[in-house]
N, C-alpha and C positions, 0 to 999 in steps of 0.2 A: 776769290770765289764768293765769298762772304756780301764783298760789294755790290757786285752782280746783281745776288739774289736780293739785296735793300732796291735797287735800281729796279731790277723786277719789279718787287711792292708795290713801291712809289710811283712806278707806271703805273699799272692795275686799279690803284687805288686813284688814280688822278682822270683814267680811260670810266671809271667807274661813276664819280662825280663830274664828268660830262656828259655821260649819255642818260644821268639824270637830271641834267638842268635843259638837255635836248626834248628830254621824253615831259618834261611840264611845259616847257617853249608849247612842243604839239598841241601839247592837254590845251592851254592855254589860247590858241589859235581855232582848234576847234569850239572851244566855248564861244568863241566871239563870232562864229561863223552861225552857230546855232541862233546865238538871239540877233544875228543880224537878218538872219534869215525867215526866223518867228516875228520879228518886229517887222520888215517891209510885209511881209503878207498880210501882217494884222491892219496894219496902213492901209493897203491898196482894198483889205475888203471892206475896210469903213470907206473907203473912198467909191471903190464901185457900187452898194449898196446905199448912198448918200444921192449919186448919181442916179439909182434905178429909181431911188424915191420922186427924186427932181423932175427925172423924165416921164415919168406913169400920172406924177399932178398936172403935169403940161400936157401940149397936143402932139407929142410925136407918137410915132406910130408902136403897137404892140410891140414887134419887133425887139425895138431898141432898150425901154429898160428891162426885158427878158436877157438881152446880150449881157448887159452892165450886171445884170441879179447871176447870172451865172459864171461872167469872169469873176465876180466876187466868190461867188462857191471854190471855185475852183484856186482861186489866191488862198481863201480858207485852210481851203486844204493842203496847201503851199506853207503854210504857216503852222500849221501840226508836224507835218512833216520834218520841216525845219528844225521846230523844237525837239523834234525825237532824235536829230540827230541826221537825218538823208536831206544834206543841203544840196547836194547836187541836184536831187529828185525835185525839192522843193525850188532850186534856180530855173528849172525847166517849167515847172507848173506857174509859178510867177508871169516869166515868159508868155508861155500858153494863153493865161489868165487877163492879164494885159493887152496881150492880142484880140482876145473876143472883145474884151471892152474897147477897143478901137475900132472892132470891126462892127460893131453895133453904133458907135457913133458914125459913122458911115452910113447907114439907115436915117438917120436923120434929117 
């Protein structure tokens, strides 16, 4: 009987130091998910704002660095998001955001 309940223990206490090296695994996963998430948006709004400037000095049409200035907003916001922590919210907005800037390169 005595055995048992060490065998008990020795479970408990080994189910106990796995589901904390599980539970920082996550922690861990979602960190990387956050600044992966805050880093491509930060990216793409330098990039689509770099773009809006390029095209607005040039001769294309209003249109298109309008499209590029506001996929950039909207990556922006992709990138807060991200950082807060709603990376699926900010994979969609990214998405989104990228979209417009392609669809405004299409205008040109």
């Amino acid at each position: 009987m005595y055995d048992d309940r060490q065998d008990q223990e020795h479970y408990e206490d080994q189910q106990h130091y796995e589901d904390q090296q599980e539970g920082e695994e996550h922690a861990g996963d979602a960190r990387r998910a956050r600044w992966a998430a805050a880093g491509t948006g930060a990216l793409l709004t330098l990039a689509g704002l770099a773009a809006a400037l390029l095209r607005a000095a040039g001769s294309a049409p209003a249109l298109v660095p309008a499209a590029y200035a506001l996929g950039a907003a909207v990556c922006a916001l992709a990138a807060v998001l991200g950082f807060r922590g709603r990376t699926r919210r900010a994979l969609w907005l990214l998405i989104a955001g990228t979209m417009v800037m392609a669809l405004g390169d299409q205008f040109d």
